[in-house]
N, CA, C and O of each residue as an XYZ file, in Angstrom:
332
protein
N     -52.125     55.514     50.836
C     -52.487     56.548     51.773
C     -51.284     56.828     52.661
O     -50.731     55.897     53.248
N     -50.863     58.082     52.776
C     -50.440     58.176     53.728
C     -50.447     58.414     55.499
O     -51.280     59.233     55.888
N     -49.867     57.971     56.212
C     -50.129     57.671     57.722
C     -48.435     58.439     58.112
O     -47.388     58.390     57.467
N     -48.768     59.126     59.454
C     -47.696     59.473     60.010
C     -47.563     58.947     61.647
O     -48.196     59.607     62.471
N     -47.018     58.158     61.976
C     -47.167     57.641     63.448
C     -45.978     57.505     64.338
O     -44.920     57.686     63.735
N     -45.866     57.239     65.590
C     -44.476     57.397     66.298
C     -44.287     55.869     65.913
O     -45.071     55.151     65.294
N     -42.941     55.535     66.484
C     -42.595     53.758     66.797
C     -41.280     53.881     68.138
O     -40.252     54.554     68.070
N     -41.605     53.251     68.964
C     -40.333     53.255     70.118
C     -38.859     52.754     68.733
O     -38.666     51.800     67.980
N     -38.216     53.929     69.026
C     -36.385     53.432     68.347
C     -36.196     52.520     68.342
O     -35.723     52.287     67.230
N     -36.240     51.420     69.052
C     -35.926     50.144     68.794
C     -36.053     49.419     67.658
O     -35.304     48.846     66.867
N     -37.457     49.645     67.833
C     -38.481     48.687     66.791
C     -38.295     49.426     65.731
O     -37.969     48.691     64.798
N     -38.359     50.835     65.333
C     -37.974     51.329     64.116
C     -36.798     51.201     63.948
O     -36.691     51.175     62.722
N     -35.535     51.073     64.496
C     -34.189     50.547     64.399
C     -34.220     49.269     63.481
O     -33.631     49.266     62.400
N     -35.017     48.043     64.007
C     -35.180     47.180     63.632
C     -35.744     47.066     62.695
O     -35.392     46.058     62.081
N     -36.724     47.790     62.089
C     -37.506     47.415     61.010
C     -36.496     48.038     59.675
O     -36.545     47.746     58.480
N     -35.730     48.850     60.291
C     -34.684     49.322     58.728
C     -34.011     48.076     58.746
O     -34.301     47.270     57.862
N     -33.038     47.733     59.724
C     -32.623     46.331     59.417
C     -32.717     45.443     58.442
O     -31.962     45.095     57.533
N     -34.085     45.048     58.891
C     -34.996     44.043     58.409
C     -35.146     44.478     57.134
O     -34.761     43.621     56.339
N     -35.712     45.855     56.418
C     -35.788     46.042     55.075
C     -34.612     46.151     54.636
O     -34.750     46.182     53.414
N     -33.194     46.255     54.955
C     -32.121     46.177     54.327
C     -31.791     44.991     54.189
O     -31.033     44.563     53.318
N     -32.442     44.237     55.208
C     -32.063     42.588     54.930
C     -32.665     42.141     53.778
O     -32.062     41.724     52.789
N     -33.554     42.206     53.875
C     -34.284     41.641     52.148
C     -34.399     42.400     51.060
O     -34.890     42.058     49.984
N     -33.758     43.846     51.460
C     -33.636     44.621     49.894
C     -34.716     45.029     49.501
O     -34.910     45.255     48.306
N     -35.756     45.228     50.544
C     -37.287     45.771     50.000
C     -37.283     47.429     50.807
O     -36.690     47.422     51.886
N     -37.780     48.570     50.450
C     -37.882     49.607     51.308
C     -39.332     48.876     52.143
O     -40.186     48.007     51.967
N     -38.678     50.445     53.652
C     -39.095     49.929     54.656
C     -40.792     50.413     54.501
O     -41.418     49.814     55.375
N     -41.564     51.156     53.806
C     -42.499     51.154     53.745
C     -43.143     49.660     53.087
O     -44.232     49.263     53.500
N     -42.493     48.996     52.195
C     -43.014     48.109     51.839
C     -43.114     46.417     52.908
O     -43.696     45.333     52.891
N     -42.314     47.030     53.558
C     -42.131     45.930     54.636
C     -43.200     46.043     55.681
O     -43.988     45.160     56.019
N     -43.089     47.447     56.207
C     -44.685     47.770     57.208
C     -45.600     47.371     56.697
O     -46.233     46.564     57.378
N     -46.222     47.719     55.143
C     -47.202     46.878     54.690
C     -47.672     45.533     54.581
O     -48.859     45.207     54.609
N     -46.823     44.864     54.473
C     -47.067     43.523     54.148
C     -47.186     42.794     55.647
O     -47.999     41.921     55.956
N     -46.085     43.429     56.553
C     -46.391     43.270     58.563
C     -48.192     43.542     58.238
O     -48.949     42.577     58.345
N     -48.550     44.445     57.982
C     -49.952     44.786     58.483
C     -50.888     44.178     58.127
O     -51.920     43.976     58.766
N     -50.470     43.625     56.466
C     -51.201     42.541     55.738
C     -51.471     41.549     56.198
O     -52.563     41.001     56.046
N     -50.348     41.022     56.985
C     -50.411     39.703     57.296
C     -50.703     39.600     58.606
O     -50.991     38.506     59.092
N     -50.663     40.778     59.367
C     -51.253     40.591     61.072
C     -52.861     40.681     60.977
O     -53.550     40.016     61.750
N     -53.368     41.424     60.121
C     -54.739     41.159     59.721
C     -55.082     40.084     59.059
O     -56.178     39.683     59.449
N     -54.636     39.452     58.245
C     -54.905     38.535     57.641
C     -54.686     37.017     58.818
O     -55.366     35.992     58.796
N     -53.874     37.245     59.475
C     -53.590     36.146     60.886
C     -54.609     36.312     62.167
O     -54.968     35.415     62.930
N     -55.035     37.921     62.201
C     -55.805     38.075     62.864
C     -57.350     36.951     63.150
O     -57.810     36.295     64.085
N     -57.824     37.345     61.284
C     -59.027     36.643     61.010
C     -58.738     34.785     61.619
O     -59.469     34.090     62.323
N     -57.428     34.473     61.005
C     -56.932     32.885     61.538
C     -56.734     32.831     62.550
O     -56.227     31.722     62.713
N     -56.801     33.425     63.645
C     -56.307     32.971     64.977
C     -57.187     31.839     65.499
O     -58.409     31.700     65.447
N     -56.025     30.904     66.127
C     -57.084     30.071     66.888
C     -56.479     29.736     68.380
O     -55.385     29.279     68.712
N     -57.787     30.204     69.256
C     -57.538     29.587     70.845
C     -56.818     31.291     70.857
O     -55.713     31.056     71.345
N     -56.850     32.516     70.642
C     -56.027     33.667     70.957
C     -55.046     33.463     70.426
O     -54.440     34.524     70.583
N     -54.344     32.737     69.809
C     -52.811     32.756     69.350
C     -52.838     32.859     67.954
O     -53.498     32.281     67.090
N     -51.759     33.937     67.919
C     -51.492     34.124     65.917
C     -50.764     33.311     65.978
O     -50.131     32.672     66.818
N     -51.056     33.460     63.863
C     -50.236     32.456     63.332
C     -48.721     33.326     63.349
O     -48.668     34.554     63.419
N     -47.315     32.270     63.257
C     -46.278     33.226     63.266
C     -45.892     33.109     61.812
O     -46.150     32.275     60.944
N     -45.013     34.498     61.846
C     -44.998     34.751     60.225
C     -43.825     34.317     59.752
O     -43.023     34.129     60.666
N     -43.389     34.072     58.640
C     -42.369     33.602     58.074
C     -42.010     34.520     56.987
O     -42.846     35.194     56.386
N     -40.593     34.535     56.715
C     -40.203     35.495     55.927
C     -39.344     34.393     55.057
O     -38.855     33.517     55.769
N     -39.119     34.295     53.903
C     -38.327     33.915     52.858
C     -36.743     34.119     53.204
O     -36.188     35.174     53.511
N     -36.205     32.903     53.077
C     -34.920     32.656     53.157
C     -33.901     33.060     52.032
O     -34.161     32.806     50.856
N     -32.757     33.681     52.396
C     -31.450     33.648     51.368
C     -31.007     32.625     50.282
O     -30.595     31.603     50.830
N     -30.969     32.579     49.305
C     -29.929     31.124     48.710
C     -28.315     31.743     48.483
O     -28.148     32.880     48.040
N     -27.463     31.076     48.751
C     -26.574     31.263     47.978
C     -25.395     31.639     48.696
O     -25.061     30.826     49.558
N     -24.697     32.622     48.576
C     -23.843     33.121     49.297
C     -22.699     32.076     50.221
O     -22.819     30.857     50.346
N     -21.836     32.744     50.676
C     -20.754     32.374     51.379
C     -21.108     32.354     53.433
O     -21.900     33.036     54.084
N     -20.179     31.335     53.858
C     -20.427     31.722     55.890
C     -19.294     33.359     55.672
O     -18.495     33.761     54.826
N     -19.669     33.699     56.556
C     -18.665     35.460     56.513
C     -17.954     34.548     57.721
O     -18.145     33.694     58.587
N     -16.434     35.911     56.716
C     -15.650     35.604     58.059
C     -15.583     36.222     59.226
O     -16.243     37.258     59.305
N     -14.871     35.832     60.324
C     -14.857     36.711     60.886
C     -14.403     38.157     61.393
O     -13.237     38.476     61.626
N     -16.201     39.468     61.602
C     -15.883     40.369     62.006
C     -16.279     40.726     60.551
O     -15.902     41.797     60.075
N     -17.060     39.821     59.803
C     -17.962     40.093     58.628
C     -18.872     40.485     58.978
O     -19.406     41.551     58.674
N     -19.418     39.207     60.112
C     -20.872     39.324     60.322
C     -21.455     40.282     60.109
O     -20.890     41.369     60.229
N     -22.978     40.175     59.661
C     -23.830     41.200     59.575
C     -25.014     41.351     60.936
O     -26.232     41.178     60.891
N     -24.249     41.688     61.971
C     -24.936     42.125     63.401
C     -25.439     43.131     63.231
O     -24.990     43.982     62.463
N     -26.795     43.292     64.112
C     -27.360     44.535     63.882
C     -26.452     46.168     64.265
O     -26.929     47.264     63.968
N     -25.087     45.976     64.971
C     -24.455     46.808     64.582
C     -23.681     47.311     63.760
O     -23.367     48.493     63.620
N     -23.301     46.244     63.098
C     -22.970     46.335     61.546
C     -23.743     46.919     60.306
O     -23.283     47.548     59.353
N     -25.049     46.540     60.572
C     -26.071     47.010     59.802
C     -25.968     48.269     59.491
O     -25.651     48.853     58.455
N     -26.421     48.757     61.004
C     -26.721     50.185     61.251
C     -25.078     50.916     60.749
O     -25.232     52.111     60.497
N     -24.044     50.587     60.620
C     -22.712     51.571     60.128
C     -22.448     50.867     58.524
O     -21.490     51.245     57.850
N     -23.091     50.166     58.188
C     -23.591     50.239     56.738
C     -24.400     51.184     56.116
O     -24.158     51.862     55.117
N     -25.353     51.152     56.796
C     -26.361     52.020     56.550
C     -26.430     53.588     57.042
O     -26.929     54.617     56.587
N     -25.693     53.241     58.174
C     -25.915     55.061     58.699
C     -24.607     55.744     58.691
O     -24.393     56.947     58.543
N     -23.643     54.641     58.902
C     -21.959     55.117     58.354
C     -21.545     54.876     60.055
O     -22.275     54.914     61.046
N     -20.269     54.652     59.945
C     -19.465     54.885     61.673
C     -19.701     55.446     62.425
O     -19.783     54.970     63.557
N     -19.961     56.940     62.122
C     -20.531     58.271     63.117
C     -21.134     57.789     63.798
O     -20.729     57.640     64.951
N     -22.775     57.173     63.278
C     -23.715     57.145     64.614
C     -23.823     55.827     65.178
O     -24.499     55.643     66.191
């Protein structure tokens, strides 16, 4: 189904991030957030969710430096130098 909704920039800033981090598009990433906040919902205990965990990297090299992948790095990967 489709849904059309606002998100404060930030958090939509962040959530491309995040789907570029694991190589999944970002619709598929909102989904599985929603999956699992409902699904934590039903588990809550005492008011507190469960926190979520995301699957770790194997492999790879430490970057050097001015490699790093900071979220401003991200974003001029992804959106180019300009913005």
């Amino acid at each position: 189904m489709k849904m059309t909704f606002e998100l404060p920039a930030d958090l939509a800033r962040q959530l491309k991030v995040r789907a570029a981090e694991e190589g999944v598009k970002l619709k598929d990433l909102v989904a599985e957030a929603c999956r699992r906040l409902l699904s934590a919902s039903s588990k809550e205990v005492k008011g507190k969710p469960q926190s979520l965990s995301y699957p770790k990297l194997k492999g790879g090299r430490q970057a050097k430096s001015g490699e790093e992948m900071t979220p401003d790095r991200v974003a001029e990967v992804l959106w180019g130098s300009g913005e």
